[in-house]
C-alpha angles and dihedrals in degrees: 000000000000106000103170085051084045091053103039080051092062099035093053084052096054096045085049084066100026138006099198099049116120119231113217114195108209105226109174117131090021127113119235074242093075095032085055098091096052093039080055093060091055089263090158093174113093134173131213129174092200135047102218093044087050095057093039094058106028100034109097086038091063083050092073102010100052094163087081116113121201128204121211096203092152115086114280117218121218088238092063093036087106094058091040103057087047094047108038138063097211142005117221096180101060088152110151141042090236091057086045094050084045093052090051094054108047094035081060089050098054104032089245141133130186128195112251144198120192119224124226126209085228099169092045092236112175075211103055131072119238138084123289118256085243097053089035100098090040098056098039085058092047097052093032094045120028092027098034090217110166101252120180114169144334134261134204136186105211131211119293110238102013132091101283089198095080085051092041093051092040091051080043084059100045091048091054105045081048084052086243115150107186124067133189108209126126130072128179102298094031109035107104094048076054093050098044080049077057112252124161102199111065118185107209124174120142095029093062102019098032123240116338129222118262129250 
């Protein structure tokens, strides 16, 4: 498949609606092998579902190309918050006060501080990570205030097979009335209703890289 034509599609889709949202290509499953072509072209926003693939893959690039910025948006377990704060550039699934009291802890230990978004639970699913819309403005004050961690928006998952509008304008809510300005909602079927509910990160795979591998 064509994946710069791919890429400069969905680009140009996305610059036809806003000019300052950030495209994030999901990367997760590919080889730098298949990346390779929109890295070429100076693409610096990536993608990855799990901490120890990610360094794996992207670790001797950043080596020389530390312009990349990688994007944790799978969930982090407290176990993996030390390589990920010294691996990523931002962290879009901040869901729980133990991960938060984790993240202030080791970002003081190593002199560190990533940009997050907190992810809320907006459809209210028993199955998905994130905090729920009645706890939300509860939990941004507690990690922006009292731990001082570096949150800049909110991102949400909606729903599969319903309308995500309804969830993109509710997360828009939430981040307005939090005084929170950035938020991470889109993927490849849903990303230009997110952008028109006015979100600025935008996670984008299949659509870009083709069907991924399962796992």
């Amino acid at each position: 498949m064509d994946i710069l034509k791919n890429y400069n599609q969905v680009l140009n889709n996305i610059n036809n609606i806003s000019k300052d949202a950030i495209l994030i290509v999901v990367s997760k499953t590919f080889l730098i092998s298949h990346i390779k072509p929109i890295i070429d072209l100076g693409h610096i926003h990536f993608g990855e579902n799990r901490v120890q693939e990610s360094i794996t893959k992207w670790s001797d690039l950043l080596k020389v190309n530390q312009s990349i910025k990688l994007h944790l948006i799978g969930k982090l377990q407290t176990n993996k918050v030390v390589e990920a704060i010294n691996h990523f550039s931002v962290i879009h699934s901040l869901d729980s006060e133990k991960l938060a009291l984790k993240i202030f802890q080791e970002e003081k230990n190593f002199n560190k501080k990533l940009d997050y978004f907190i992810q809320i639970n907006i459809g209210q699913e028993n199955q998905k990570s994130g905090i729920s819309i009645e706890d939300s403005s509860k939990f941004i004050n507690f990690c922006k205030s009292e731990l001082k961690i570096n949150v800049i928006g909110l991102m949400c998952l909606p729903p599969i097979a319903k309308d995500p509008k309804k969830y993109f304008l509710d997360l828009k809510k939430i981040a307005n009335n939090n005084q929170l300005f950035n938020l991470s909602m889109g993927m490849s079927n849903d990303y230009l209703e997110a952008l028109k509910c006015s979100s600025n990160y935008l996670r984008i795979g299949s659509a870009i890289l083709g069907d991924r591998k399962n796992y």
